[in-house]
Backbone as ProteinMPNN parsed JSONL, in Angstrom:
{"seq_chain_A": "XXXXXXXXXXXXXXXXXXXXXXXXXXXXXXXXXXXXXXXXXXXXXXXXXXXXXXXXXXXXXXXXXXXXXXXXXXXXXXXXXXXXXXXXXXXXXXXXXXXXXXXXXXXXXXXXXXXXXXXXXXXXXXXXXXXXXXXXXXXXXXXXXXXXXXXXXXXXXXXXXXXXXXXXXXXXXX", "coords_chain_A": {"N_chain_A": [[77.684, 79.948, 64.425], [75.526, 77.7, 62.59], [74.521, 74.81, 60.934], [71.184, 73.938, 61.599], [68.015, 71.711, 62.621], [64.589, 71.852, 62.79], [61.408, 70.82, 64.097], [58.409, 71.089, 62.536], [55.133, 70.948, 63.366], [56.678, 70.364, 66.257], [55.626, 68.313, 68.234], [53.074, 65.656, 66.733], [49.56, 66.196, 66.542], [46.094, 64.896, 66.156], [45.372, 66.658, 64.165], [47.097, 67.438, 62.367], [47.132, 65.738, 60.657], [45.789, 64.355, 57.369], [42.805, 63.02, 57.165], [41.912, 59.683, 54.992], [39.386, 58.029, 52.849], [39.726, 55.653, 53.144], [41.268, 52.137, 54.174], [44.733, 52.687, 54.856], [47.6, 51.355, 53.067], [50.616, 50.21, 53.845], [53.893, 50.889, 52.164], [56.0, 49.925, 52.502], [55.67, 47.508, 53.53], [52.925, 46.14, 52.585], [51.257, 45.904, 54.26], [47.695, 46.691, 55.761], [47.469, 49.401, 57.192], [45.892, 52.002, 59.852], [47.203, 54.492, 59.96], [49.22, 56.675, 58.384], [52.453, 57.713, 58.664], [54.982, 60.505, 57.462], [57.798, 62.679, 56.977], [58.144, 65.712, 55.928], [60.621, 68.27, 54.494], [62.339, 70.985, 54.419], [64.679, 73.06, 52.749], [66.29, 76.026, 53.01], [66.924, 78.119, 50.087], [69.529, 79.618, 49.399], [72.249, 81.644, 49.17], [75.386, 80.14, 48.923], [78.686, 79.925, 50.948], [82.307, 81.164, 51.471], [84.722, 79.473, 52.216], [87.819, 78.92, 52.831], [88.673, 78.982, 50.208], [86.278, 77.713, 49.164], [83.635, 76.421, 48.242], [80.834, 76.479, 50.326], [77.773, 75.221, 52.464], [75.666, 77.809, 53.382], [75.365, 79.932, 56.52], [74.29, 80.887, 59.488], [71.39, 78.3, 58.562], [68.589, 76.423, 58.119], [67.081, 73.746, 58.548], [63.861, 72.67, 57.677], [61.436, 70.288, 59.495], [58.529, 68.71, 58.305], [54.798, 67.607, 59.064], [54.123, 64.647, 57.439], [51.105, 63.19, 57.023], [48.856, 60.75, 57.406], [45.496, 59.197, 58.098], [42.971, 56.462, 58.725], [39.353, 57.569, 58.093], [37.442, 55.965, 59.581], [38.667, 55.461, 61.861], [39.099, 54.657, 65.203], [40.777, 57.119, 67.134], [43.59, 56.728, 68.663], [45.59, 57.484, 71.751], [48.022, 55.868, 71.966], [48.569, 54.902, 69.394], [48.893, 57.584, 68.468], [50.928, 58.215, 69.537], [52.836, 56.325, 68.329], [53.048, 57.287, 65.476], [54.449, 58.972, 66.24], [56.829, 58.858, 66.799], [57.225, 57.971, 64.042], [57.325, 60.322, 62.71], [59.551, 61.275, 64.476], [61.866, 60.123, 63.472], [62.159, 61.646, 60.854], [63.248, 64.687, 62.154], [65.529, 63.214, 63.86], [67.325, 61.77, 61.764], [67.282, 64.413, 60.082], [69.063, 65.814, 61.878], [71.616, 64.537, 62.179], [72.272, 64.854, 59.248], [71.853, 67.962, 58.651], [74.889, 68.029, 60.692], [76.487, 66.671, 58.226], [76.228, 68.417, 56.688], [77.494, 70.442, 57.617], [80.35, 70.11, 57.073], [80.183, 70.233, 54.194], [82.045, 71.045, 51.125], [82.988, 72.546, 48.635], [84.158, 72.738, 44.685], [82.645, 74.444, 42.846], [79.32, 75.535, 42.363], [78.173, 73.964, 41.428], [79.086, 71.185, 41.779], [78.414, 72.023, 44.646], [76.017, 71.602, 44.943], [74.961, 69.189, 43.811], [76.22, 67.274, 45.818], [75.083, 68.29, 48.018], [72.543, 66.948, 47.37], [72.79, 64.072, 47.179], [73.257, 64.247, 50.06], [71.354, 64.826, 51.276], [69.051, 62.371, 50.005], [70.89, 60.163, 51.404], [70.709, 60.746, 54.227], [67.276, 60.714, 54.121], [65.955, 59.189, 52.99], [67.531, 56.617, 52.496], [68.622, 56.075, 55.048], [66.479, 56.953, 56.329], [64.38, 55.792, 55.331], [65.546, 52.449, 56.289], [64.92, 52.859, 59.018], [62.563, 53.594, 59.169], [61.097, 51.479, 58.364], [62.387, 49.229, 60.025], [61.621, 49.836, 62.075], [58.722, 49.459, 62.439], [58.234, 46.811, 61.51], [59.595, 45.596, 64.174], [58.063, 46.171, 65.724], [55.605, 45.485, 65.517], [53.746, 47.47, 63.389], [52.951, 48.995, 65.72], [51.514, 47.343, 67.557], [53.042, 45.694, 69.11], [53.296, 46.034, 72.643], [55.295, 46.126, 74.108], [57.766, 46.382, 72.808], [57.565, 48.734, 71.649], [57.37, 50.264, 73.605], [59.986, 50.077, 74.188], [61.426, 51.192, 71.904], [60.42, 53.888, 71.717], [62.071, 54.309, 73.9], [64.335, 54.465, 72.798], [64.592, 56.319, 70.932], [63.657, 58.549, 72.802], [66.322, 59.039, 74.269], [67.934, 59.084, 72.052], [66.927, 61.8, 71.12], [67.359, 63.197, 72.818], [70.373, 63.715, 72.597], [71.941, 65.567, 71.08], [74.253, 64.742, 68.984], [73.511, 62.105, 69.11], [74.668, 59.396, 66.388], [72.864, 57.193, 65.906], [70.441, 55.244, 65.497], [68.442, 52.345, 67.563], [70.783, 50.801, 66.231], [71.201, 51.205, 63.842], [72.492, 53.557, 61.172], [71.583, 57.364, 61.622]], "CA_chain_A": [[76.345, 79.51, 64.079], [75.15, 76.407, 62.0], [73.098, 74.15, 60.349], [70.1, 73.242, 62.199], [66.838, 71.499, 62.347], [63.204, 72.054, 63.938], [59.965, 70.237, 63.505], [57.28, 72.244, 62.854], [54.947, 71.057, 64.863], [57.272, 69.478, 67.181], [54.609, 67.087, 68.131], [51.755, 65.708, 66.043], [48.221, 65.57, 67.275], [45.602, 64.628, 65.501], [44.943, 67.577, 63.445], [48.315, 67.213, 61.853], [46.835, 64.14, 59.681], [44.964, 64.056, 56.533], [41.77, 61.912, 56.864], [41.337, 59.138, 54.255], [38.339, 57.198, 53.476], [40.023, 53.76, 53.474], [42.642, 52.085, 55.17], [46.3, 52.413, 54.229], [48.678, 50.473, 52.755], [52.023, 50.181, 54.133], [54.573, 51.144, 51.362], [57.425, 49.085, 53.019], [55.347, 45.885, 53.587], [51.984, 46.311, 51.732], [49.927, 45.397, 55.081], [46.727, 47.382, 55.863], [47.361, 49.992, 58.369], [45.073, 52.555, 60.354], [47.576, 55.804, 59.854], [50.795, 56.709, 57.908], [53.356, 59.042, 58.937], [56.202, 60.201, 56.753], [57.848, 64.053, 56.747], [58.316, 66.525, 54.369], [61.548, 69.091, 54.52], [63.11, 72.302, 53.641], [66.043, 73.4, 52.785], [66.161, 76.95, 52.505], [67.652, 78.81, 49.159], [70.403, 80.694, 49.806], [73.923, 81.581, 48.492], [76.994, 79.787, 49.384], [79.638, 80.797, 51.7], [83.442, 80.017, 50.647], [85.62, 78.883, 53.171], [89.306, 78.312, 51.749], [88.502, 79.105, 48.457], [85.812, 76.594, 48.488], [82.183, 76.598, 48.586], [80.291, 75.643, 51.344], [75.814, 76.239, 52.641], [75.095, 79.286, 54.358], [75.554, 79.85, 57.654], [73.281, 79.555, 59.49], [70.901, 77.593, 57.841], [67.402, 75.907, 59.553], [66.1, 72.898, 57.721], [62.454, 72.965, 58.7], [60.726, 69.279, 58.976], [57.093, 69.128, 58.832], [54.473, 66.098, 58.844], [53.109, 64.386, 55.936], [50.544, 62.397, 57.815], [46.894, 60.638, 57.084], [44.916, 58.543, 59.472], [41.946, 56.437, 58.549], [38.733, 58.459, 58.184], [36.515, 55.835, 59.804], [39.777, 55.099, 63.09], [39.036, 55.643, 66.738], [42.014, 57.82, 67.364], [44.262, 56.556, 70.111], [46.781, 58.129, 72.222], [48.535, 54.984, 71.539], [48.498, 55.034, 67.83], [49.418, 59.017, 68.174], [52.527, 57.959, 69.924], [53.255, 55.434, 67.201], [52.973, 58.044, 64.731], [55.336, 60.619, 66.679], [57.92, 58.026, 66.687], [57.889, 57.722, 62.44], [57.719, 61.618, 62.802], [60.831, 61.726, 64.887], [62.848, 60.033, 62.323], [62.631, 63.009, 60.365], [64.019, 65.335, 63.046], [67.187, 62.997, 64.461], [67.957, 61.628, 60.79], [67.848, 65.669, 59.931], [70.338, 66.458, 62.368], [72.647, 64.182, 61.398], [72.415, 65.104, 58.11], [72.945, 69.295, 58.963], [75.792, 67.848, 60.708], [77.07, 66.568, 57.571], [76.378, 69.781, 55.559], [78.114, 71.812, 58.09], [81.541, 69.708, 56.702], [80.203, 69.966, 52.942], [82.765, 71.277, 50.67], [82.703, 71.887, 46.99], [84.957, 73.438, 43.975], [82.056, 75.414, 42.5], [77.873, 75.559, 42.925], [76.78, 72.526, 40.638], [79.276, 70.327, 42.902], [78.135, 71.535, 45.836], [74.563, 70.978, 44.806], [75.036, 67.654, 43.461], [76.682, 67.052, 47.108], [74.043, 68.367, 49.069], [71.068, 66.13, 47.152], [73.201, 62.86, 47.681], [73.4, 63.959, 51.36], [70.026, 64.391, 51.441], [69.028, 61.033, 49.697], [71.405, 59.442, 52.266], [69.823, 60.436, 55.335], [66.304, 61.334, 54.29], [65.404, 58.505, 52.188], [68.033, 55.715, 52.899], [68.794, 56.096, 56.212], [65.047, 57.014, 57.218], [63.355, 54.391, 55.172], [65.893, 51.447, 57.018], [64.762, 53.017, 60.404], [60.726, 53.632, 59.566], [61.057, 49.814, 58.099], [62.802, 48.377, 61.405], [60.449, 49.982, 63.688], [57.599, 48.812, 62.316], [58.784, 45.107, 61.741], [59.649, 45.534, 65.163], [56.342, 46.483, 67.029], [54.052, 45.138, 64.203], [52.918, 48.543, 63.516], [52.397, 49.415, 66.968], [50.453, 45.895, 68.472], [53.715, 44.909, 70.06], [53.349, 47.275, 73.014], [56.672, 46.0, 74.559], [58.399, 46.675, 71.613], [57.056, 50.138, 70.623], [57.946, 51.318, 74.659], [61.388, 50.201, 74.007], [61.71, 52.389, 70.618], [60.227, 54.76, 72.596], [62.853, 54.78, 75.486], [65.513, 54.643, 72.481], [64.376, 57.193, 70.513], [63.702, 59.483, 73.823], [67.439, 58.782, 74.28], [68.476, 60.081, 70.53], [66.605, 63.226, 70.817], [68.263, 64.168, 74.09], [71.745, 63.821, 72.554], [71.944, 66.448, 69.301], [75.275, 64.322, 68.339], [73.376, 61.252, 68.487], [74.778, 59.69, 64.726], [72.604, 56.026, 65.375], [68.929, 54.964, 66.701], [68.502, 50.746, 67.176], [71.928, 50.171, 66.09], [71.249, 51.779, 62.4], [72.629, 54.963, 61.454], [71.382, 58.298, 60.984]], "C_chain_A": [[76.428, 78.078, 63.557], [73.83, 75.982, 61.801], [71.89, 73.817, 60.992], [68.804, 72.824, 61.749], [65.888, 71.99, 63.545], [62.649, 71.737, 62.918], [59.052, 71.452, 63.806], [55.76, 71.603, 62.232], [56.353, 70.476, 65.382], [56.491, 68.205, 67.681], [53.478, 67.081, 67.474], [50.459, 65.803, 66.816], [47.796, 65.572, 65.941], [45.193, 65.627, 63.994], [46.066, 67.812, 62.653], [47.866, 65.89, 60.511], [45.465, 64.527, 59.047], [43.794, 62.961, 56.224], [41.632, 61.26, 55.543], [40.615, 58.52, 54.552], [38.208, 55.904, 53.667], [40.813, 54.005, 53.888], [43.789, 52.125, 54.61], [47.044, 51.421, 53.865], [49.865, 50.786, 53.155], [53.217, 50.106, 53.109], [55.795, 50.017, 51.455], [56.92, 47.285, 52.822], [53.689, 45.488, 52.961], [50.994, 46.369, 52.968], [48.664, 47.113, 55.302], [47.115, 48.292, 56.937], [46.407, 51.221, 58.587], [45.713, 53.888, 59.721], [49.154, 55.355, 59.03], [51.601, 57.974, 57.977], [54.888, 59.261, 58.372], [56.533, 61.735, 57.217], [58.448, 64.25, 55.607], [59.973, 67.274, 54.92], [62.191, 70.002, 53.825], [63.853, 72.952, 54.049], [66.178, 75.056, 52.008], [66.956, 77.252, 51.323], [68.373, 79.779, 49.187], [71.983, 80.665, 49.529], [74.709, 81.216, 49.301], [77.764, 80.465, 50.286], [81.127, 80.228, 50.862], [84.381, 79.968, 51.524], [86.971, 78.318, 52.34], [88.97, 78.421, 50.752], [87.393, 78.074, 47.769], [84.439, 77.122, 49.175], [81.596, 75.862, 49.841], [78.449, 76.292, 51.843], [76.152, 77.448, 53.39], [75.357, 78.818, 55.739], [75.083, 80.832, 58.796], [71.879, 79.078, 58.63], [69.714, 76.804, 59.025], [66.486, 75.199, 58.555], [64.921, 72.427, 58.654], [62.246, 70.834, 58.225], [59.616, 69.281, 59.2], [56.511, 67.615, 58.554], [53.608, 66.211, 57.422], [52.584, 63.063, 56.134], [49.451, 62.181, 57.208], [47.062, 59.672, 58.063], [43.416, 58.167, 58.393], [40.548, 56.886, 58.611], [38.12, 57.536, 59.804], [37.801, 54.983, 61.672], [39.114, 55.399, 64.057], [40.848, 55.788, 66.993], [42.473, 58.172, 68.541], [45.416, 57.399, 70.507], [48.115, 57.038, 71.671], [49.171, 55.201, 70.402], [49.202, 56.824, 67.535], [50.63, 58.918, 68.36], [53.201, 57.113, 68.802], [53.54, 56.323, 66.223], [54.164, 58.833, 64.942], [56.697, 60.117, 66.247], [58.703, 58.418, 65.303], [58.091, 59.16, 62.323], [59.001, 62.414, 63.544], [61.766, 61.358, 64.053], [63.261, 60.97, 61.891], [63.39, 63.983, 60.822], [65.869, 64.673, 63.762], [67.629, 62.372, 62.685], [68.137, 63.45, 60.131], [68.988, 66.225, 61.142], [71.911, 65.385, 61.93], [72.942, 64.337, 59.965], [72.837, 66.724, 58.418], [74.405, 69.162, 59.738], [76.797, 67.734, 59.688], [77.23, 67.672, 56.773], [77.007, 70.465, 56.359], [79.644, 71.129, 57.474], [81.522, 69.973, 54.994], [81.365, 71.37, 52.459], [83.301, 71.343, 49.19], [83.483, 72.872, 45.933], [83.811, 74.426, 43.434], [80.437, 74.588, 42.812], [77.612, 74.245, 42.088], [78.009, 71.312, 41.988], [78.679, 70.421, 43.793], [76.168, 70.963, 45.705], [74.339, 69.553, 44.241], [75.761, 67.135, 45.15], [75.823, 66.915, 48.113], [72.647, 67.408, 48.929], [71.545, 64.822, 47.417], [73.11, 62.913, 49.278], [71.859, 63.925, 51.537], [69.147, 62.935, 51.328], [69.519, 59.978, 50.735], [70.724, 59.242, 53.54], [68.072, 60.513, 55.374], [65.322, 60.12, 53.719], [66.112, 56.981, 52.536], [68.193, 54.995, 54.22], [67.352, 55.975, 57.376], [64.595, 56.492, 56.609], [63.826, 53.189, 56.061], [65.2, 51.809, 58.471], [63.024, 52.471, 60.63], [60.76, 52.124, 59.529], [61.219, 48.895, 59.373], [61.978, 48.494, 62.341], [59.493, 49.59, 63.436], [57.11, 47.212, 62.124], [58.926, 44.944, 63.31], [58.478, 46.04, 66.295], [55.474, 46.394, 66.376], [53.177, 46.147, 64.321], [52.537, 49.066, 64.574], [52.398, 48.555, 67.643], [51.592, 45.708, 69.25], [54.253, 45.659, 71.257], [54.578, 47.468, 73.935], [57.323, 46.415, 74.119], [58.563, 48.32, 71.169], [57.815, 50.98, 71.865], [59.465, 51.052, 74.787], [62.051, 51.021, 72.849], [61.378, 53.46, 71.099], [61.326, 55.322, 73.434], [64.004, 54.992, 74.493], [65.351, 55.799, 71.558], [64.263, 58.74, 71.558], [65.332, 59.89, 73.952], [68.513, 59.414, 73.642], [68.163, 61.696, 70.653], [66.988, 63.875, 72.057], [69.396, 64.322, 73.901], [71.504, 64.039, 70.78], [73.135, 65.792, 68.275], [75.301, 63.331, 68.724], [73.291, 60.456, 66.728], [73.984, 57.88, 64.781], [71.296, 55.846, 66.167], [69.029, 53.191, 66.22], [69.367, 50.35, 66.609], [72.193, 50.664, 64.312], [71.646, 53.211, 62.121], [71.888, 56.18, 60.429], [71.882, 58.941, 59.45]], "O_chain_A": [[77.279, 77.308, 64.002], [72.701, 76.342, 62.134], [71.643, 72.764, 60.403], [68.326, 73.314, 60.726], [66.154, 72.354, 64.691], [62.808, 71.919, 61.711], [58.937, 72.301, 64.69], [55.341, 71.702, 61.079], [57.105, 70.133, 64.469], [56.934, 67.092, 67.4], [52.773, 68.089, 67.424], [50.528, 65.323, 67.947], [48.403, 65.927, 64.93], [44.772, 65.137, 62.947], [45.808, 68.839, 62.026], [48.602, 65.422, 59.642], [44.43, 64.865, 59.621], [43.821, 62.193, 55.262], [41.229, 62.047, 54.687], [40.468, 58.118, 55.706], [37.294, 55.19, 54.078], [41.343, 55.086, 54.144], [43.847, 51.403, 53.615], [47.031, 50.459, 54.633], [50.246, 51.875, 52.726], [53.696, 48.975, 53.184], [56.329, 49.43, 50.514], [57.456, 46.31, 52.294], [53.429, 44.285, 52.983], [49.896, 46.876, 52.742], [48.934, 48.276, 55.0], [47.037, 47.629, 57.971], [45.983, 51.649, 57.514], [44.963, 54.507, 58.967], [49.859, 54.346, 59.031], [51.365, 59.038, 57.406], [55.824, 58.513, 58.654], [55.618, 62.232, 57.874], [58.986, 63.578, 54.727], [60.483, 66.662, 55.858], [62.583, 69.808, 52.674], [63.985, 73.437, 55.172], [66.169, 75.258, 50.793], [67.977, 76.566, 51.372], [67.894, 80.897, 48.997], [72.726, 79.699, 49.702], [74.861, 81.794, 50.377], [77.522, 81.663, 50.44], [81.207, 79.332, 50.021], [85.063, 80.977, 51.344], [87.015, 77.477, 51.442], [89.057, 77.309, 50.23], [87.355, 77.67, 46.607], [84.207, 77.852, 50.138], [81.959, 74.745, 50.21], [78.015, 77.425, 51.634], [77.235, 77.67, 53.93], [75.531, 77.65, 56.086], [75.868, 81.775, 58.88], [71.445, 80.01, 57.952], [69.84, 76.646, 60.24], [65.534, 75.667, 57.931], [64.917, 72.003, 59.81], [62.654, 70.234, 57.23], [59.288, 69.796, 60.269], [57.155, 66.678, 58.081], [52.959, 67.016, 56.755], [53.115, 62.029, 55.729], [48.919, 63.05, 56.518], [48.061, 59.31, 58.685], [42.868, 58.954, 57.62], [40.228, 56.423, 59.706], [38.225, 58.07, 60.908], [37.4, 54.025, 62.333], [38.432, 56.421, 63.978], [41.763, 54.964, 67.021], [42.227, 59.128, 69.277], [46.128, 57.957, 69.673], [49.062, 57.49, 71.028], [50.306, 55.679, 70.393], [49.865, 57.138, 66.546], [51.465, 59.39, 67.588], [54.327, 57.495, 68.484], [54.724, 56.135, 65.943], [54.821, 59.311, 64.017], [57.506, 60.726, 65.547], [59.841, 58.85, 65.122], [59.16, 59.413, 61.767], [59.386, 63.572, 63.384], [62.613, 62.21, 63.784], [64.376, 61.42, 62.159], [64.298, 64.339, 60.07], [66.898, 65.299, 64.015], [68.742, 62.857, 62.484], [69.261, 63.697, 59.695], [69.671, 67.22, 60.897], [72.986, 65.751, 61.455], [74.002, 63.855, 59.563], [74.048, 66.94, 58.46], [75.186, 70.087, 59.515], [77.851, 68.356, 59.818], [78.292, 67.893, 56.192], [77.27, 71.528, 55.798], [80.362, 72.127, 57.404], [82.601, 69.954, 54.403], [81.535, 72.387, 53.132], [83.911, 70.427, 48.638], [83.465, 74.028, 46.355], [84.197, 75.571, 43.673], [80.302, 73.466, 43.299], [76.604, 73.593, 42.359], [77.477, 70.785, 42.965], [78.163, 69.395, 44.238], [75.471, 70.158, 46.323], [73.262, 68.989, 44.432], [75.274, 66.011, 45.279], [75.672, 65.968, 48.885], [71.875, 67.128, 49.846], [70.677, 64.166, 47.993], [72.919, 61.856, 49.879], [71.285, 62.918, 51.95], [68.637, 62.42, 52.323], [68.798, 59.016, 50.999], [70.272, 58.186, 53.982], [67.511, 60.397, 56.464], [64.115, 60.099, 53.96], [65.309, 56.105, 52.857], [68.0, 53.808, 54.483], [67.146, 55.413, 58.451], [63.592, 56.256, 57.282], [62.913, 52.664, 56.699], [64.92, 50.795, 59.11], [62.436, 51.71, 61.398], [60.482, 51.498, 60.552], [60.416, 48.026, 59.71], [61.614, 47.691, 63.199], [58.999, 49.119, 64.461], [56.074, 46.631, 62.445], [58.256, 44.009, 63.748], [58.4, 46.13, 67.52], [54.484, 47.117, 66.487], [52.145, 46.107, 64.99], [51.554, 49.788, 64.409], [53.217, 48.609, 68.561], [51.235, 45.488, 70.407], [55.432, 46.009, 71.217], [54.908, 48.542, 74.438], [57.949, 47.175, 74.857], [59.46, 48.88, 70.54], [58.563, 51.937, 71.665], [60.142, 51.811, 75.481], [63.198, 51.451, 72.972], [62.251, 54.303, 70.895], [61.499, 56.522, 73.649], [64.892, 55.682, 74.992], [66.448, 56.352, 71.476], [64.694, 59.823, 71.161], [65.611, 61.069, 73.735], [69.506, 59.994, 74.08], [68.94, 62.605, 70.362], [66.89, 65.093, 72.208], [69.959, 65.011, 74.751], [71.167, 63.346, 69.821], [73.16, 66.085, 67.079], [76.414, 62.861, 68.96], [72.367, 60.678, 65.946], [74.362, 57.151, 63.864], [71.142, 56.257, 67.317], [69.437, 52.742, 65.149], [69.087, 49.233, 66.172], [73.246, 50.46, 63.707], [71.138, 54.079, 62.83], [71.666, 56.164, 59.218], [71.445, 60.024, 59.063]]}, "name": "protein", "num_of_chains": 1, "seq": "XXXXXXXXXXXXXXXXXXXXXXXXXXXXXXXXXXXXXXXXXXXXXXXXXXXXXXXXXXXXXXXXXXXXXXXXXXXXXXXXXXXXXXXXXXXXXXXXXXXXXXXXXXXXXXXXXXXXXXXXXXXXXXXXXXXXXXXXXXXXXXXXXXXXXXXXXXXXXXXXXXXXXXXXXXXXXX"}
C-alpha cells in the first residue's frame, strides 16, 4: 500500500468558490484580482506503524485536498479564469504527492518526533514549496492576461500530473 493523495473535487467549477462582494487582493503581490484559489488538506488521525523498531504513518494513508476558493461576486465567470484557477488548485495535488512520498520514508524514535517530523514536512511542501510555485505562476501569466504564458503552465503542469513521481513543476520543486 501507501501514502496517497486525491482532490476532492478533482476539478473546480464554479460552484466550488465562495462569492465575495469585492475584489481580491493578492496575498503574494497585493494586486486586485477577480478570484483566489488556495487548498485546504487532511491528514487523517491514525496510529503509527513501527518498522525496525521505529515509528513510522499508517499504511495506507489518503491525504484528501480540497478547494479553498472565492471569486468576485460581481465577475463574469470565464472558462478561462476557471482554468487559471485549476492550475493554483493543482498545486495542492502534485506538491501533495510529493510530500506522501516523503512520509512514506518518515522515520521517528517515538510519536512526538514523528509528529514534529510530519508538520515540518508538511510546512515544506504545503506552504513553502506551494507558495514559491502559486507566486511564479502568477508573476508569470500576470494572473492569467498572459495567455501564452498560462498555456505553457498549462502544458507543464498537464505533464506533472501524468507522472505520480514527478518531484519538480517550472524548474521549482515539489
Amino acid at each position: 500500500m501507501a501514502i496517497t493523495v486525491v482532490a476532492n473535487p478533482a476539478a473546480l467549477t464554479w460552484s466550488s468558490f465562495r462569492a465575495v462582494p469585492a475584489r481580491i487582493t493578492d496575498p503574494n503581490d497585493g494586486t486586485l484580482i477577480d478570484a483566489l484559489t488556495r487548498f485546504n488538506f487532511s491528514i487523517p488521525t491514525v496510529p503509527p506503524r513501527t518498522i525496525d523498531r521505529q515509528l513510522a504513518l499508517a499504511d495506507p494513508l489518503v491525504i484528501t485536498i480540497t478547494p479553498n476558493a472565492q471569486v468576485w461576486r460581481g465577475l463574469t465567470q470565464t472558462a478561462a479564469l476557471l482554468s487559471h484557477e485549476q492550475l493554483h488548485y493543482d498545486v495542492g495535488l502534485v506538491t501533495g504527492r510529493a510530500l506522501a512520498r516523503q512520509l512514506m520514508q518518515l522515520r521517528a524514535p517515538n510519536a512526538p518526533a514523528l509528529l514534529s517530523a510530519l508538520q515540518a514536512a508538511v510546512r515544506l511542501h504545503f506552504t513553502t514549496r506551494a507558495g514559491a510555485l502559486q507566486k511564479l505562476y502568477d508573476q508569470d501569466t500576470h494572473h492569467g492576461q498572459d495567455a501564452r504564458q498560462q498555456q505553457m503552465w498549462k502544458d507543464k503542469m498537464a505533464a506533472c500530473l501524468a507522472n505520480p513521481s514527478a518531484d519538480q513543476l517550472s524548474g521549482l520543486l515539489l
